[in-house]
N, C-alpha and C positions, 0 to 999 in steps of 0.2 A: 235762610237764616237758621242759625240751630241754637235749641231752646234745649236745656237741660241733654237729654238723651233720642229728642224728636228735632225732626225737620220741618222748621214751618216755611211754609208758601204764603205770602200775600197776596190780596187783589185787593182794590179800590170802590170793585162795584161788583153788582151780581153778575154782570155779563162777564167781565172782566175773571170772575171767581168760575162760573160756568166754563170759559174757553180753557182757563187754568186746569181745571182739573180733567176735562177731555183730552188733553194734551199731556196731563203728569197722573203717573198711579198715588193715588191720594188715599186715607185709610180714615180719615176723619176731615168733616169740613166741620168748622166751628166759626159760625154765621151769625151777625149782627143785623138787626130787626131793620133799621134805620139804614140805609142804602143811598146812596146820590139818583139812581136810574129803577128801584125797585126796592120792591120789601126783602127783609130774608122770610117771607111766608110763602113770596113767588117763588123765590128760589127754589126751597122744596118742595114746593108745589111742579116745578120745573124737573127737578131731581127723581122726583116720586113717578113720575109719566115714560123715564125714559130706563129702560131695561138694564144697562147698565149699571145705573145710580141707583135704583129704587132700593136698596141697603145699604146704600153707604149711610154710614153714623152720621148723625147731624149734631153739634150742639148749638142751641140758639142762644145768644147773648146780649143783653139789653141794659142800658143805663135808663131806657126813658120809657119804654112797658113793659112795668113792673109787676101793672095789679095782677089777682088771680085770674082773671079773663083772660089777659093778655098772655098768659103762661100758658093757659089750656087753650088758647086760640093755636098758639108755635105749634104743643102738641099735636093738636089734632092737625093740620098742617102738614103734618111728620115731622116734626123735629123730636130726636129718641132722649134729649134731655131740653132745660129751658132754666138759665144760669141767670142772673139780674145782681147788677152793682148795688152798691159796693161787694165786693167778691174775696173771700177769704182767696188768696193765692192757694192754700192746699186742699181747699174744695174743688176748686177748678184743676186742676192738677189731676187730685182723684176720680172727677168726673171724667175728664181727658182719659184717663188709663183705663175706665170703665169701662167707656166707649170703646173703647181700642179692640180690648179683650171682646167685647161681646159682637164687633166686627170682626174678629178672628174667629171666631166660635162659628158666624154663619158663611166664612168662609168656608172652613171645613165641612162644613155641614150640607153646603154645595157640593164642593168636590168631591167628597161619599155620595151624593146622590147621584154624581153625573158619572162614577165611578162604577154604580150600582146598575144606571141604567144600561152603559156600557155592554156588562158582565152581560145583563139580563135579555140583549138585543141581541148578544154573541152566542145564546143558545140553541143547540144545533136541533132541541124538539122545542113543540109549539107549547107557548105555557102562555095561560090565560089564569089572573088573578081577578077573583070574582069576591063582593060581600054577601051578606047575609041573604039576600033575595037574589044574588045570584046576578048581577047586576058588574059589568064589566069595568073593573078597575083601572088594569095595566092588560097588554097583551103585550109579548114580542114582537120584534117581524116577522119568523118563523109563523107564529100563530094569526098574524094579521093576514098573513101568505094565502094561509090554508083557508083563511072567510074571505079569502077576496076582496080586503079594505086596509085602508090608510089605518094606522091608530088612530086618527083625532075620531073619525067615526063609528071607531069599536069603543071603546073608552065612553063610558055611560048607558049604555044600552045593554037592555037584556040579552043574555046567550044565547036563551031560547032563538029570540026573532033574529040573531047574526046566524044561528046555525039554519033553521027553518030557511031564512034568503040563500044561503049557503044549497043546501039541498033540494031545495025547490028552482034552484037555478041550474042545479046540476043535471035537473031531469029532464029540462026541457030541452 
């Protein structure tokens, strides 16, 4: 169905809402508390767990938990807003396009990073990004190459002890 300048999707229940959007690229779920098979607190609870989803916008929506608890419950929950009737239509609307916007913002902000890391794996010398104590950041391939390890086990550890095992393995 199309709402203004958006395309809305229904579902009936969270499962129902869940298989929906595994199925269709979705850019905002706007989720009612109150469910026939579930909360919308599982929901994003559901959402939050699986890689995919865990950014997608949430708005949570309620006629019947209203109080302040029940709003910082959504929150904390992950819901990224928490709307309660009676509802100006141009609040909802604005929070809608909010949301939208600041789903787009970490979309891009993904795609730069996986952009970035791309670049940074395709370089042809070893470059290792170290902070203040010298404590391994980021490394490339190239440089993960030359210690002889996966990144996930260079990444956190000091340089010192990746070169030292580096070295002292070379001798033997």
């Amino acid at each position: 169905r199309r709402s203004s300048d958006l395309e809305v999707l229904e579902a009936d229940t969270g499962t129902a809402g869940l298989e929906t959007i595994r199925r269709q690229t979705v850019d905002l779920l706007v989720l009612d508390i109150n469910l026939p098979d579930m909360t919308g607190y599982d929901v994003v609870e559901r959402l939050r767990t699986t890689p995919q989803f865990a950014t997608l916008p949430v708005l949570h929506l309620s006629a019947s938990y209203t109080t302040s608890s029940d709003r910082a419950r959504g929150l904390e929950h992950g819901a990224d807003a928490y709307l309660t009737h009676p509802l100006e239509p141009v609040v909802f609307i604005a929070t809608v396009r909010t949301l939208l916007r600041a789903g787009e913002a970490d979309r891009r902000l993904r795609e730069a990073a996986q952009e970035w890391q791309a670049t940074f794996d395709a370089l042809s010398d070893a470059v290792v990004l170290v902070d203040e104590h010298v404590t391994v950041q980021r490394a490339n391939r190239v440089a993960c190459a030359l210690l002889g390890a996966e990144v996930q086990p260079v990444v956190g550890r000091p340089l010192r002890d990746l070169l030292a095992a580096r070295y002292d393995g070379a001798s033997t």
